[in-house]
C-alpha positions as CSV (number, residue, x, y, z in Angstrom):
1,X,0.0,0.0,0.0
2,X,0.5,3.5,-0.9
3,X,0.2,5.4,2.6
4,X,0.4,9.3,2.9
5,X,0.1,10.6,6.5
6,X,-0.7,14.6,7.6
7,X,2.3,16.2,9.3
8,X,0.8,17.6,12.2
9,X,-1.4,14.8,13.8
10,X,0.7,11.8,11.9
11,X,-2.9,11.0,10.5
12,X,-3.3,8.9,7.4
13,X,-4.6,10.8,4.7
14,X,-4.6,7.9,1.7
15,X,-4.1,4.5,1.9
16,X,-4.6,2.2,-1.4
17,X,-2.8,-0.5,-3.6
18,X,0.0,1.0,-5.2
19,X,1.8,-2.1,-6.0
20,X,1.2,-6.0,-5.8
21,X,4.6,-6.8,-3.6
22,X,6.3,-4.1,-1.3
23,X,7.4,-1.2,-2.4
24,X,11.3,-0.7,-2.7
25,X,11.8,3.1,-3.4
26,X,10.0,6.5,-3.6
27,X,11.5,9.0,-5.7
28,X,9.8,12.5,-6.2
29,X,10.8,14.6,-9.3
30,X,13.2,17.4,-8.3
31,X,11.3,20.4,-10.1
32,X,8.3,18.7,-11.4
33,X,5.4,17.3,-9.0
34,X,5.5,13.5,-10.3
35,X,6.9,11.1,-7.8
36,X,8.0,7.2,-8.9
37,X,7.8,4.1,-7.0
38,X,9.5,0.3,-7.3
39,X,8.4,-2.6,-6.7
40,X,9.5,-6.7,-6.0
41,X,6.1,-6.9,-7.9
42,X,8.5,-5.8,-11.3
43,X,7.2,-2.9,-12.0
44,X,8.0,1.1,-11.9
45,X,4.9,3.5,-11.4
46,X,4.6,7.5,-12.3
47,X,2.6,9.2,-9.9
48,X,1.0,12.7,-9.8
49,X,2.0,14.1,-6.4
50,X,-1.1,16.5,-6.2
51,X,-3.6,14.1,-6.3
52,X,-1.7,10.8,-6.1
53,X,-3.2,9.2,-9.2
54,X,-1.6,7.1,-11.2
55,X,0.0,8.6,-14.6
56,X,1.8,5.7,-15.8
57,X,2.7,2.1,-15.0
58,X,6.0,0.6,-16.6
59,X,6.0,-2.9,-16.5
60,X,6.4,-5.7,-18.8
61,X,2.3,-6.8,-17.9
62,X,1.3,-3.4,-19.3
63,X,2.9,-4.9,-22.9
64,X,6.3,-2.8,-22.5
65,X,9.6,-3.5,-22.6
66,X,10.8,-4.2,-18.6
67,X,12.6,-5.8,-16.0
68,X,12.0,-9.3,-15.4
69,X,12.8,-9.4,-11.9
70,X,12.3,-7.0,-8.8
71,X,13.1,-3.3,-9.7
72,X,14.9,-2.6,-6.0
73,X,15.8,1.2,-6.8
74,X,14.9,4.0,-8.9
75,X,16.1,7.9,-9.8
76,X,15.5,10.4,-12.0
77,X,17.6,11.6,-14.6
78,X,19.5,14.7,-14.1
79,X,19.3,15.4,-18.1
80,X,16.0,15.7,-18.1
């Protein structure tokens, strides 16, 4: 699960499936407000950070090239 939690009280604010394993990393963009996650489950999701939906899911069951096993770390690329 996908957890965010409010700052002041340390109340959860969403909670839903983000993955179908654990989630390895959580990487926000540095200028734009897109985050990216990784997961054991193979796969490498785009989020939207103002809303937390999902923008796009990179993964070999979504017909794309991919990683065959767990994707254990992610970054974004400082060239844009």
């Amino acid at each position: 699960h996908l957890r965010s939690w409010h700052t002041q009280n340390w109340a959860c604010e969403h909670n839903f499936p983000a993955h179908l394993f654990a989630i390895y990393k959580i990487a926000y963009h540095p200028t734009l407000p897109y985050f990216i996650t990784c997961s054991r489950d193979k796969s490498i999701k785009i989020w939207r950070a103002d809303d937390l939906s999902l923008f796009k899911n990179l993964s070999i069951d979504k017909g794309m090239e991919g990683h065959r096993l767990s994707v254990n770390d992610v970054c974004w690329s400082s060239d844009g």
